[in-house]
C-alpha positions as CSV (number, residue, x, y, z in Angstrom):
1,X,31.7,-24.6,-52.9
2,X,31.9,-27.9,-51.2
3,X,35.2,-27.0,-50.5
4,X,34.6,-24.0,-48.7
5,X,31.7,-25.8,-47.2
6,X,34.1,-28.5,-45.4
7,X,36.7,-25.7,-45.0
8,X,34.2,-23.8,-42.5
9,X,33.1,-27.3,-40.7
10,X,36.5,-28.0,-39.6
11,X,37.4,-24.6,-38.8
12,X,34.6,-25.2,-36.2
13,X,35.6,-28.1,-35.0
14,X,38.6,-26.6,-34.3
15,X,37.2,-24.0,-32.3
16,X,34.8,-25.8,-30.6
17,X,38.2,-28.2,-29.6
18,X,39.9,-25.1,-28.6
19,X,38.4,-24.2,-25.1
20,X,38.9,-28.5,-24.1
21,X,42.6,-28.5,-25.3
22,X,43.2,-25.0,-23.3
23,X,42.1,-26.4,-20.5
24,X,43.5,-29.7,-20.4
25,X,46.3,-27.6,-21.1
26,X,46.2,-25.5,-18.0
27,X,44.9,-27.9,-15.4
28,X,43.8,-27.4,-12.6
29,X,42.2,-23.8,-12.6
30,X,40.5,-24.1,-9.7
31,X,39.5,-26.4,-7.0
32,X,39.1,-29.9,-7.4
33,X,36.5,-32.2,-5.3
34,X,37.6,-35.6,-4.0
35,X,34.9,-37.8,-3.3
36,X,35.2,-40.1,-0.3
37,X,31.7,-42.9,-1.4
38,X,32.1,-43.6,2.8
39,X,31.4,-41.9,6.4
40,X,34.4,-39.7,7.8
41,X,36.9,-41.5,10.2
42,X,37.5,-45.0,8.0
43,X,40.8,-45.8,5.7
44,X,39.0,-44.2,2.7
45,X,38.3,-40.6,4.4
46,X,42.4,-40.4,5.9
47,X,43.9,-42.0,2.9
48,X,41.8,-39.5,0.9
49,X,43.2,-36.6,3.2
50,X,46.6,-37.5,3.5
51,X,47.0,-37.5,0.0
52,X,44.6,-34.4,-1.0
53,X,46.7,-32.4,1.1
54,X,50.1,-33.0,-0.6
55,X,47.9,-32.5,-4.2
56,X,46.7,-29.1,-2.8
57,X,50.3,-28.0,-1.9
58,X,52.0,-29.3,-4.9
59,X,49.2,-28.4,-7.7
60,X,48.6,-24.9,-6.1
61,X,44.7,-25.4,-6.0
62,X,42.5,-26.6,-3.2
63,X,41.8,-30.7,-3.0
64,X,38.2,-30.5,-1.3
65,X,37.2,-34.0,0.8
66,X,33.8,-34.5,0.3
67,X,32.5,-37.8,1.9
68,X,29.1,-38.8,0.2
69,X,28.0,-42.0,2.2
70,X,25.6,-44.9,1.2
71,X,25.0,-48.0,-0.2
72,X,28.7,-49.6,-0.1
73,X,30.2,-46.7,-1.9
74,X,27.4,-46.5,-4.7
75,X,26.1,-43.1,-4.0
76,X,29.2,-41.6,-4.5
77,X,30.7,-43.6,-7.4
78,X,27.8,-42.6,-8.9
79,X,27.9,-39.4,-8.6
80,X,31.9,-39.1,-10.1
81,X,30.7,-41.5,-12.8
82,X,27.9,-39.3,-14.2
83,X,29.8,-35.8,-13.6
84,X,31.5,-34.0,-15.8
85,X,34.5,-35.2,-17.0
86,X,37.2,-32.5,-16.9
87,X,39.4,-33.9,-14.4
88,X,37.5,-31.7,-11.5
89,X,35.5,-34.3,-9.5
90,X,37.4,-37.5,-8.5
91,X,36.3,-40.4,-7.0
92,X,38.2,-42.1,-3.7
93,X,37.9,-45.6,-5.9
94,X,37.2,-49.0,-3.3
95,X,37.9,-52.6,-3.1
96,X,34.0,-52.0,-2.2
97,X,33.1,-49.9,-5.2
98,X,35.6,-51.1,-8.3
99,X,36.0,-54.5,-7.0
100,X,33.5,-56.4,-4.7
101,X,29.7,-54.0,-5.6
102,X,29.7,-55.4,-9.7
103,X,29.1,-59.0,-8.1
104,X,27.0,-57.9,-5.2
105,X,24.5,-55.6,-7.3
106,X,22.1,-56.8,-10.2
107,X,21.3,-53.3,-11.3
108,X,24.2,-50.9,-10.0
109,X,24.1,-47.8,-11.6
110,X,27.4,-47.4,-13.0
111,X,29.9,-49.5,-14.4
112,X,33.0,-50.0,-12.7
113,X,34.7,-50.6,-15.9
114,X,33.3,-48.4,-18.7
115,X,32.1,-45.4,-16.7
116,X,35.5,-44.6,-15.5
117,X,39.1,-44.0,-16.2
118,X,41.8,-45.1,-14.2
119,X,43.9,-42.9,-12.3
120,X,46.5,-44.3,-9.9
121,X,46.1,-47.0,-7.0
122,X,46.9,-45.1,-3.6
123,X,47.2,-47.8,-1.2
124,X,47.0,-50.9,0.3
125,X,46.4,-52.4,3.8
126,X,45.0,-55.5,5.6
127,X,41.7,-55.9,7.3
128,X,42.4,-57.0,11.2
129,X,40.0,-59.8,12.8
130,X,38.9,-57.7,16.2
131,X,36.9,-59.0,19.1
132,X,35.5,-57.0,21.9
133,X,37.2,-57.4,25.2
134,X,33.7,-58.5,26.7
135,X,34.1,-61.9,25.0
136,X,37.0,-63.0,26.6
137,X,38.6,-64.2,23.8
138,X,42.3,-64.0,23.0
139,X,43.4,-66.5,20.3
140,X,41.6,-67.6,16.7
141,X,40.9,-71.1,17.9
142,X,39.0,-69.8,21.2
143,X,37.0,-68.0,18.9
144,X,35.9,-70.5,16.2
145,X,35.1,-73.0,19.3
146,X,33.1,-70.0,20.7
147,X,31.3,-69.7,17.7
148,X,30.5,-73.5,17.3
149,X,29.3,-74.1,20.6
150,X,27.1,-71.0,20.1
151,X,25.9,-70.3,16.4
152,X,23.9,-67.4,16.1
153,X,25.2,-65.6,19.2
154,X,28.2,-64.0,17.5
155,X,27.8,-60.6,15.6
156,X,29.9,-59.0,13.3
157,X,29.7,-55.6,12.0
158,X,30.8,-54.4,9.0
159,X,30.7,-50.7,7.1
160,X,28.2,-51.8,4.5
161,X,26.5,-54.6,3.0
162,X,28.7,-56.0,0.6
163,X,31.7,-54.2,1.9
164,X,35.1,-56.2,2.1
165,X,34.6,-56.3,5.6
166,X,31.1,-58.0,5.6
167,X,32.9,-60.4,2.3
168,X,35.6,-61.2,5.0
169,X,33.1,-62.1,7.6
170,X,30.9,-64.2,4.9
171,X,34.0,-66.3,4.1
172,X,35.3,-66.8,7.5
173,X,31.7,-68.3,8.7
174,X,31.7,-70.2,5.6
175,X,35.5,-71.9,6.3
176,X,34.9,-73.0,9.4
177,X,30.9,-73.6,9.2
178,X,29.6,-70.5,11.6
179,X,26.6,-69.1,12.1
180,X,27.2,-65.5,12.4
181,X,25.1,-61.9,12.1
182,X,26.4,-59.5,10.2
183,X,25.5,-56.0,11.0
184,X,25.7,-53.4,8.3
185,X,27.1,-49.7,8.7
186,X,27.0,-46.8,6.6
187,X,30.8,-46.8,7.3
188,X,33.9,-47.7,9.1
189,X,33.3,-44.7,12.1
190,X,30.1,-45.7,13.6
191,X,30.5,-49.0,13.0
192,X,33.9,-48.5,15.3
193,X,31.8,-46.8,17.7
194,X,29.2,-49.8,18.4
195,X,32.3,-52.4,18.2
196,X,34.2,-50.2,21.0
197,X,30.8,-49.6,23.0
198,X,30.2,-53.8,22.5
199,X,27.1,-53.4,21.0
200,X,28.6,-55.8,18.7
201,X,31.2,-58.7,19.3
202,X,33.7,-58.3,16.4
203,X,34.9,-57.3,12.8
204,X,37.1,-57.7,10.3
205,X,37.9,-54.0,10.9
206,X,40.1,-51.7,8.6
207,X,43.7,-51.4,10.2
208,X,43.2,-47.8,9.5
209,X,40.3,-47.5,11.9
210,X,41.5,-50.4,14.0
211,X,45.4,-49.6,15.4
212,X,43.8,-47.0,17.7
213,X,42.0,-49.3,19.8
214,X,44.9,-52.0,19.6
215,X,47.2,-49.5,21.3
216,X,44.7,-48.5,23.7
217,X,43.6,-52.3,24.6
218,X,40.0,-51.4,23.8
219,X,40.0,-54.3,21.2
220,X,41.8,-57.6,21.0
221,X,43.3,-58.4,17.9
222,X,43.3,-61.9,16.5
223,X,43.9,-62.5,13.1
224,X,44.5,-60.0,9.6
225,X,43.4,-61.0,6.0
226,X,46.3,-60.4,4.0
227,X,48.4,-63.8,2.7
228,X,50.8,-62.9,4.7
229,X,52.0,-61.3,7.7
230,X,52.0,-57.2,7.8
231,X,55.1,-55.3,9.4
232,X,53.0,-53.0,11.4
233,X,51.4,-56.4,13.5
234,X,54.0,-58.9,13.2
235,X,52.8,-61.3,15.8
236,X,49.2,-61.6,14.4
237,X,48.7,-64.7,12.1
238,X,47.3,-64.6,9.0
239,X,43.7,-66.2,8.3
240,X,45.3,-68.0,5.4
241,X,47.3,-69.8,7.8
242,X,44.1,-71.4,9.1
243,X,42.2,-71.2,6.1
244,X,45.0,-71.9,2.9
245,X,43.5,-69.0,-0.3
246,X,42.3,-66.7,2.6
247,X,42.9,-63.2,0.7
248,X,40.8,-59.9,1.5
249,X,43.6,-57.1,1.2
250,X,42.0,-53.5,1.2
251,X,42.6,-50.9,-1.5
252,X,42.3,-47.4,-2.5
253,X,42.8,-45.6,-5.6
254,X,41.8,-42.5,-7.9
255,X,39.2,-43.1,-10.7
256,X,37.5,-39.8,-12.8
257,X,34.5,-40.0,-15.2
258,X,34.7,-41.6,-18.5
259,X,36.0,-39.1,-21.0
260,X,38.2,-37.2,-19.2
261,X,41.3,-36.2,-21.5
262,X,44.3,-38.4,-21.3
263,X,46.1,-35.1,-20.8
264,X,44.2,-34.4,-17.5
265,X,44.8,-38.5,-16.1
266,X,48.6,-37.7,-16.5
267,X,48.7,-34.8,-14.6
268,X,47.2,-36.7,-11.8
269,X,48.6,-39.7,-11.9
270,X,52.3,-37.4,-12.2
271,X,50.5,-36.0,-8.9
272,X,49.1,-38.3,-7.0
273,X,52.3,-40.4,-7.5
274,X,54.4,-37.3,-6.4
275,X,52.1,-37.0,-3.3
276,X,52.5,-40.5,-2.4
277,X,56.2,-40.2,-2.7
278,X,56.6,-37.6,0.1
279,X,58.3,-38.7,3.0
280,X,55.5,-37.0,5.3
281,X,52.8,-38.7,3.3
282,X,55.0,-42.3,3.7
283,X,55.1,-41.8,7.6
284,X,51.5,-40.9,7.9
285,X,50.5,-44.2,5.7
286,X,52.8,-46.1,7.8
287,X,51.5,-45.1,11.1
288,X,48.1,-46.1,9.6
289,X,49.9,-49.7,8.5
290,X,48.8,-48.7,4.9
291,X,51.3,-49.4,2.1
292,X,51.6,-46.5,-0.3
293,X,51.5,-48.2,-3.9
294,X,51.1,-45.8,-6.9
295,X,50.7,-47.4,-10.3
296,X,50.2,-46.8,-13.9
297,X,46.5,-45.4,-15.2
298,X,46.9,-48.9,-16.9
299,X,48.3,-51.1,-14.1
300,X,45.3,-50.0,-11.8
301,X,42.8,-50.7,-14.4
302,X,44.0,-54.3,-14.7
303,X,44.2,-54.4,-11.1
304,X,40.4,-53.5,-10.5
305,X,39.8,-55.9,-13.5
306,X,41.5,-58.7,-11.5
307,X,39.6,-57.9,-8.4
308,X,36.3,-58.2,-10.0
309,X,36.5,-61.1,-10.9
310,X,37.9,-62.6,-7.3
311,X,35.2,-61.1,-5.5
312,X,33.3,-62.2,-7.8
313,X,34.3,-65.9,-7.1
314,X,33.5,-65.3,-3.1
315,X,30.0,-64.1,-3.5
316,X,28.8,-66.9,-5.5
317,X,30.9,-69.1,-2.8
318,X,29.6,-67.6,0.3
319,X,26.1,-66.9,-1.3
320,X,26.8,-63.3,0.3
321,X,23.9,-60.4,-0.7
322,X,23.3,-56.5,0.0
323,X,20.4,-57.2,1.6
């Protein structure tokens, strides 16, 4: 009787596993949502589009962008991290939201760790030092002077509080002893729009959302945040060769919800990989000046892991906040 008994339970387990294994099995049935945690018009929203669209033509089913803004990517990483986790809703994963907010936030309401699963990194690119033409300023030096001989006249702007932008501007104050405003965004777009306007005098801008005012002369460049010099601004020092440890490279990757099955992670990161690997999505990266850089599920978790605890080192440095 006890038997029979067990016999029955694990016949229903079985079909209870069914329908998951199925589907796993034929993913993606339908359309799958790509959350962008920022504004439209920054690195995450065209990264998040150049990619979606190669994963829409190559997986025959419909990437959807969806940009949920707020809170330095924490409305929308919260949203991925509680949904369900069938491989349906992903999250456009940020330096901001997997690797600066853990530091930044006492209570954030996910973990950028345990409430995920790594998928694939997507990219990576520098942030670019910008001043508005209005300041007549042209080199690094003229602007630290500048901002010695005037504290508290310079304004930066950054898309959020606690953004890789605003951690950029925190740290360069700190090196060189500034006193600087930082003015938060909900996003890279209209924080763009003030800089261009001057209704601010200068940020550590994504390239992405940057390079279109460089061409056009609307903004001078001065400086980008990577160790070392990138190919698409070869004449632009690095900050590190003023300040030696200077590092604030920009990332993107893929994260889904905790639980998803591993079945589901290695179709997209097969995917995603694939995606990045097309010659169309390579030039449109490039013309960005973002590096495509897909990885292992496991070599992006150690990644994010690594960037944790970096930023982690600038906001106790910098005494940086959210507030």
């Amino acid at each position: 009787m006890k038997n029979l008994t067990l016999r029955k339970l694990v016949s229903t387990l079985l079909l209870l596993a069914a329908p998951l294994c199925a589907s796993a099995a034929d993913y993606p049935t339908g359309p799958i949502r790509l959350i962008v945690p920022f504004a439209p018009g920054g690195g995450n929203d065209t990264i998040a589009r150049a990619v979606g669209k190669r994963m829409s033509e190559s997986m025959g089913q419909q990437v959807i962008i969806e940009n949920r803004a707020g809170a330095n990517g924490i409305i929308g990483s919260e949203l991925v991290a509680k949904s369900k986790p069938d491989g349906y809703t992903l999250l456009m994963a940020n330096i901001g939201s997997h690797g600066v907010n853990p530091s930044l936030y006492k209570k954030l309401p996910y973990d950028a760790i345990r409430d995920f699963v790594p998928v694939s990194l997507l990219g990576t690119s520098p942030n670019v030092l910008v001043v508005h033409p209005s300041l007549n300023i042209a080199t690094l030096p003229q602007l630290i002077a500048y901002g010695k001989a005037n504290p508290g006249k310079l304004s930066y702007g950054s898309n959020g509080a606690g953004s890789s932008q605003h951690l950029a501007g925190a740290l360069f104050a700190s090196s060189f002893g500034l006193n600087m405003i930082h003015v938060p965004y909900k996003g890279t777009g209209p924080m763009m729009s003030d800089l261009v306007a001057g209704q601010i005098n200068l940020s550590f801008g994504n390239i992405v959302a940057v390079l279109p005012y460089l061409k056009s002369k609307n903004l001078i460049p001065l400086a980008v945040t990577t160790p070392e010099r990138v190919r698409s601004l070869p004449e632009l020092p690095t900050l590190a060769e003023t300040v030696p440890g200077f590092d604030a490279v920009v990332w993107w990757g893929i994260a889904v919800a905790k639980g998803t099955p591993p079945e589901i992670v290695t179709t997209l990161n097969r995917e995603i990989r694939k995606a990045l690997d097309a010659t169309d999505t390579k030039t449109q990266l490039a013309s960005a000046g973002v590096e495509p850089r897909g990885t292992t599920p496991e070599e992006f978790g150690a990644m994010i892991r690594s960037e944790i605890t970096k930023w982690a080192r600038v906001v106790k440095e910098t005494g940086a906040t959210a507030e």
